[in-house]
Backbone as a ProteinNet text record, in pm:
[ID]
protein_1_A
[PRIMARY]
XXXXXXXXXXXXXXXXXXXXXXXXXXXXXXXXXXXXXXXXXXXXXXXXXXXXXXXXXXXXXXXXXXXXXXXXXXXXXXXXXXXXXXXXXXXXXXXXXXXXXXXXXXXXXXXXXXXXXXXXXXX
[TERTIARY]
17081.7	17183.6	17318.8	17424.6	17557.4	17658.5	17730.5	17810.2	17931.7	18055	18213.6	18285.7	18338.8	18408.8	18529.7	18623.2	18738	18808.4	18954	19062.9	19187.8	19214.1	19368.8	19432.8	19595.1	19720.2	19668.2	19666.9	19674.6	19776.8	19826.1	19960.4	19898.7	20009.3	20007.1	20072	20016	20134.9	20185.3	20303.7	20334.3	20220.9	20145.9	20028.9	19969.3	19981.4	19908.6	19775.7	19740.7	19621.6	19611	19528.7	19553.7	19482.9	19454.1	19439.3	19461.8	19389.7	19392.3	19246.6	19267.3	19212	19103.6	18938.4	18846.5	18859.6	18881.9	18875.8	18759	18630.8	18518.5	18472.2	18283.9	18217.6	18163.4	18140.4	18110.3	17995.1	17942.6	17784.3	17766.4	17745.5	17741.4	17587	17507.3	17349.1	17275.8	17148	17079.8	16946	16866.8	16699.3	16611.2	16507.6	16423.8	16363.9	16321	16313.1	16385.3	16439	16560.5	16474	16473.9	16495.8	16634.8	16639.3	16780.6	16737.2	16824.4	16822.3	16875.1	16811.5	16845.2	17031.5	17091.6	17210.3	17300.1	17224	17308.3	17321.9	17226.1	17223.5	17327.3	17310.8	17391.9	17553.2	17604.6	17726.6	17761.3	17696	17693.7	17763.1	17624.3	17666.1	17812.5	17817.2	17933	18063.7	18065	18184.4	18213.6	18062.9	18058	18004.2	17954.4	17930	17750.8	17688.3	17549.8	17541.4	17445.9	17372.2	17224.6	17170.9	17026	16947.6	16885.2	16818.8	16709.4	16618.6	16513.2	16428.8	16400	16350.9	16383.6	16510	16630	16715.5	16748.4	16899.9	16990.9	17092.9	17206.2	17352.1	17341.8	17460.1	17557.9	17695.7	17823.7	17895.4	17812	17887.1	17948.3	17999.4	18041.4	17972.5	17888.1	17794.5	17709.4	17671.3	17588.3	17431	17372.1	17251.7	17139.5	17037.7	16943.4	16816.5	16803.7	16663	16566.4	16444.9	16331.5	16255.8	16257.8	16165.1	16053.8	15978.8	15872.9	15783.4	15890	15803.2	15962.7	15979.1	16074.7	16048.2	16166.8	16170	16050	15960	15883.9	15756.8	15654	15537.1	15446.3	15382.3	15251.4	15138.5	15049.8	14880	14890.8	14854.4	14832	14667.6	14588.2	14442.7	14499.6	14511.5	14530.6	14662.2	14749.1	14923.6	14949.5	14915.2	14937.1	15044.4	15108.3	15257.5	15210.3	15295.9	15254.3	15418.1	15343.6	15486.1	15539.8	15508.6	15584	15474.5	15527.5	15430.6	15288.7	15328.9	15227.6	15087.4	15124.1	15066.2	15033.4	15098.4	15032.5	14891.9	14912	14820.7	14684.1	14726.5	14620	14524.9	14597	14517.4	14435	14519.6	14425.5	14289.4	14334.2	14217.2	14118.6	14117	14043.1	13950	14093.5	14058.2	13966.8	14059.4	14043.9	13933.8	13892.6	13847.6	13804.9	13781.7	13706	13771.1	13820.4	13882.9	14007.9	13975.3	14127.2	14200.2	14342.7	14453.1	14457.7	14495.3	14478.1	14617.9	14723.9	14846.6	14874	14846.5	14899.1	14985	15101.9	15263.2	15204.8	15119.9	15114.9	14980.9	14988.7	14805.9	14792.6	14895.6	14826.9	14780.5	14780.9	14714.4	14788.4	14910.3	15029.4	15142.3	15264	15401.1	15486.9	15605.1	15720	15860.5	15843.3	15988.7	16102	16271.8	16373.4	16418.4	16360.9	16405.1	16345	16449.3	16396.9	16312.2	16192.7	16205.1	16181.5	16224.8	16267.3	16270.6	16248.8	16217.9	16328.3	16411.7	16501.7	16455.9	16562.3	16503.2	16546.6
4863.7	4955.8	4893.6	4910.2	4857.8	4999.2	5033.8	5115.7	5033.7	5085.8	5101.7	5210.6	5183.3	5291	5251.1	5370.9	5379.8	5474.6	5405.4	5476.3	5501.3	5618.1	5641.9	5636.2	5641.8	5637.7	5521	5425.5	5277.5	5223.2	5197	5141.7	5028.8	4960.8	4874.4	4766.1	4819	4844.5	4676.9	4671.3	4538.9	4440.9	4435.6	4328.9	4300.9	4369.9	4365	4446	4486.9	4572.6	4715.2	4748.8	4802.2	4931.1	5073	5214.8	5281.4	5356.1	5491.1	5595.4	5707.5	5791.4	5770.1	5801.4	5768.9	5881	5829.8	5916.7	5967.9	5854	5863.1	5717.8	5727.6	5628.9	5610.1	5455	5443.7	5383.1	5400.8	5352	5246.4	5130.9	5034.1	4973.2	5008	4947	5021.1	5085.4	5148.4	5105.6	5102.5	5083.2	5231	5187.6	5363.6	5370	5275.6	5330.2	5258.7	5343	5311.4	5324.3	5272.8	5276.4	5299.7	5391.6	5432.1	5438.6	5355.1	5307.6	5474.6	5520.2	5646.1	5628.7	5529.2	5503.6	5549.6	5472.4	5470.7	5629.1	5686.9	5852.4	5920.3	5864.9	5977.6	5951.7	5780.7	5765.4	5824.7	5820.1	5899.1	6069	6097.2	6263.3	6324.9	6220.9	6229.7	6212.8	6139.7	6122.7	6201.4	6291.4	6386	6313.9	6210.6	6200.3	6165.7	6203.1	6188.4	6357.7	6445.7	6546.8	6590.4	6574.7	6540.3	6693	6754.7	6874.9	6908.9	7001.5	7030.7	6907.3	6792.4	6682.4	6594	6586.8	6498.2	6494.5	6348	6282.9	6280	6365.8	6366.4	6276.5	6166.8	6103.1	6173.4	6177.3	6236.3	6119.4	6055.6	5919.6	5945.1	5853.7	5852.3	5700.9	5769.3	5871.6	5955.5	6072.5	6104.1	6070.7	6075.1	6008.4	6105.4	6113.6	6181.3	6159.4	6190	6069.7	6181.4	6207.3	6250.1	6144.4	6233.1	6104.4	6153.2	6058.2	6034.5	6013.5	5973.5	5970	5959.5	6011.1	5995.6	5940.6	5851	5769.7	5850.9	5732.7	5818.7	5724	5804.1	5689.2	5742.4	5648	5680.6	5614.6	5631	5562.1	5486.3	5333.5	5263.3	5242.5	5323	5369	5498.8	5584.3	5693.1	5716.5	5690.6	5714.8	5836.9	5918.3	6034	6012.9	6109.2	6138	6177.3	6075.5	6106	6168.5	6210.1	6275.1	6210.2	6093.8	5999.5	5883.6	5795.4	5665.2	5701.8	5778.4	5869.3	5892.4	5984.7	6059.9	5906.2	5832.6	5774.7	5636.6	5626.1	5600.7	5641.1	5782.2	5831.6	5881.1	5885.6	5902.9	5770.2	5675.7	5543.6	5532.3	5505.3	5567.7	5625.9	5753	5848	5829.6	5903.9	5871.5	5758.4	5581	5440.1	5389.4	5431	5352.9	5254	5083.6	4990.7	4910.7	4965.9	4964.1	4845.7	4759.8	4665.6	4711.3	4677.1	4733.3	4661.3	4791.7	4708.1	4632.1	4655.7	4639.1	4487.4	4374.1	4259.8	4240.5	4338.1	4362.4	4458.3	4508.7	4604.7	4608.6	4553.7	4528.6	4629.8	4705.3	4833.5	4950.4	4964.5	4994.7	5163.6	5199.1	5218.4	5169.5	5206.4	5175.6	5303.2	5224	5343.6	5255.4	5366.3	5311.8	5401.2	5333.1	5361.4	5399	5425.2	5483.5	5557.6	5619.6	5702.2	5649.3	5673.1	5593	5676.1	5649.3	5765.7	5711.4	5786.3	5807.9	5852.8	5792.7	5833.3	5994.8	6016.7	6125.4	6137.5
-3078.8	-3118.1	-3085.6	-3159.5	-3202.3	-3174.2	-3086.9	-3077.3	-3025.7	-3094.4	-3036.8	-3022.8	-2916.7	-2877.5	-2918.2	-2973.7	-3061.5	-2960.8	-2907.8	-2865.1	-2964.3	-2871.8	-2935	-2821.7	-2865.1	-2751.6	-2662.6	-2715.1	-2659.3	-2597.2	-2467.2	-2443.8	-2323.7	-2305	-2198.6	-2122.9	-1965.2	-1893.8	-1870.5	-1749.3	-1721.8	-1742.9	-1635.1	-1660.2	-1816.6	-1874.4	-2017.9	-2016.7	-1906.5	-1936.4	-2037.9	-2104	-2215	-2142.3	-2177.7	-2133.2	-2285.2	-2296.1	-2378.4	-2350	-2415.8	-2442.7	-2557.2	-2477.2	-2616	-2714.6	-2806.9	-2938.8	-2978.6	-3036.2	-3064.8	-3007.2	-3063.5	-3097.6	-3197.5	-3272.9	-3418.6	-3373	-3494.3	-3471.8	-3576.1	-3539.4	-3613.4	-3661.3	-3564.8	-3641.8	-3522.6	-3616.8	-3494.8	-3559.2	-3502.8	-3529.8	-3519.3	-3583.8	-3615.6	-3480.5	-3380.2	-3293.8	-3124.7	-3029.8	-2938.9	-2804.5	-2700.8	-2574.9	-2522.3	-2489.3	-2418.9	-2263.3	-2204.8	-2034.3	-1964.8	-1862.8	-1803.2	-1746	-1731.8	-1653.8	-1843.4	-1900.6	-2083.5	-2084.9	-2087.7	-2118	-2011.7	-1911.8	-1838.9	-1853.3	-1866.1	-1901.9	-2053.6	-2090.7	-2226.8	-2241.4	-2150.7	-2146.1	-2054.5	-1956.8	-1853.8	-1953.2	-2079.1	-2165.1	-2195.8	-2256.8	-2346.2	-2529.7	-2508.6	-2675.8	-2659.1	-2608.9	-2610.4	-2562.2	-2592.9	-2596.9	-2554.7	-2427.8	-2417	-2398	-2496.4	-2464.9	-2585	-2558.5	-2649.8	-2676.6	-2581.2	-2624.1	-2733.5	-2718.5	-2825.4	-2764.4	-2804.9	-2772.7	-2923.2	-2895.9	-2986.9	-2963.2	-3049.1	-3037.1	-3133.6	-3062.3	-3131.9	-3153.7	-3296.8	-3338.2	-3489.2	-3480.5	-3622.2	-3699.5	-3771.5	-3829.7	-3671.3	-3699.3	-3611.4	-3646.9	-3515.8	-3535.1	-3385	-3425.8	-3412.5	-3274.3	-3195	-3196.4	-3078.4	-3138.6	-3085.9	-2940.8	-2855.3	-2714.4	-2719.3	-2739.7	-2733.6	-2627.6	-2513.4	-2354.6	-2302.8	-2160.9	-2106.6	-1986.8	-1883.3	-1765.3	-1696.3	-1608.3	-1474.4	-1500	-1400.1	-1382.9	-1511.3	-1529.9	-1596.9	-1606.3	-1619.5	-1561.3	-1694	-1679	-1824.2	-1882.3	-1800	-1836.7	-1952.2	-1938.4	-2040.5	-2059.3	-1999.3	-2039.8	-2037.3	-1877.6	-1901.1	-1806.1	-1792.9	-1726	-1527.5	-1456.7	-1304.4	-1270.3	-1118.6	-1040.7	-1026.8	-929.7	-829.3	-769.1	-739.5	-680.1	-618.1	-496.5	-462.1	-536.5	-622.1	-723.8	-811.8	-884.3	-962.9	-896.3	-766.1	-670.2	-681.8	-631.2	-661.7	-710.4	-874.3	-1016.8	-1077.8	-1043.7	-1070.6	-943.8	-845.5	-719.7	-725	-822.9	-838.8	-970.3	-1077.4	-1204.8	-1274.1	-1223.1	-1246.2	-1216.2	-1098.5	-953.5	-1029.3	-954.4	-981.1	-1175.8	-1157.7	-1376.5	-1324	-1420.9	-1416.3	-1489.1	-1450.3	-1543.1	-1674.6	-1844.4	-1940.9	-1973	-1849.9	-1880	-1794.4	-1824.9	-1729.6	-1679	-1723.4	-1691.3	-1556.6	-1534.8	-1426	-1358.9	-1330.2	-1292.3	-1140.9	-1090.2	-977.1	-1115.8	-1230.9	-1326.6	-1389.1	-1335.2	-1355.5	-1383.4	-1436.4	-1494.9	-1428.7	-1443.5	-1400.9	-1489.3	-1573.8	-1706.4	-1612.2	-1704.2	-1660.4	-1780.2	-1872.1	-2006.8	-2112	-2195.5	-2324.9	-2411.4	-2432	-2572.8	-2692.4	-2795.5	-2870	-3022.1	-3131.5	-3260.5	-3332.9	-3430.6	-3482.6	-3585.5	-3568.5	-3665.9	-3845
[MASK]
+++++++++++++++++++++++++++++++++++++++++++++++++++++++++++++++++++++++++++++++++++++++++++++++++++++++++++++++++++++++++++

């Protein structure tokens, strides 16, 4: 994904450093489907041009753009990919659930994952 941010009332001071007020963001290339990083979303919403509710992320771009999650940040067992609490918990579902089972994920071989992001479906 390709976003700029567009100011107005641009000035700047002695040093040359430049300051304004964001106007908008333009959206320059997006793909049908996004990982959005949990730190991206929240600077987002803290601006005010990202929207996160009803299991959608709403960008306030120009063009606006859409996007359904499909799984959100947190642990999850890579035997069935079901959704855990916390480290703890995903411990002990492989433990239980797993026992004796190698992980099918080589990226994770305690036979759990823990993402830091959206991932999500344009709409």
């Amino acid at each position: 994904m390709w976003l700029k941010r567009m100011y107005r009332n641009v000035v700047a001071d002695a040093n040359g450093k430049r300051t304004g007020v964001l106007d908008h963001v333009k959206l320059l290339r997006a793909g049908p489907r996004q990982k959005f990083p949990t730190r991206f979303v929240q600077d987002g919403i803290d601006a005010g041009w990202i929207a996160l509710s009803a299991g959608k992320i709403a960008l306030h771009t120009k063009p606006p753009a859409s996007y359904t999650i499909l799984r959100g940040p947190g642990y999850y067992c890579s035997h069935c990919k079901v959704k855990l609490g916390d480290q703890a918990e995903a411990r002990l579902h492989v433990n239980t659930e797993h026992k004796g089972q190698k992980s099918p994920d080589t990226s994770n071989p305690s036979g759990y994952e823990k993402t830091n992001f959206y991932d999500c479906k344009k709409d």
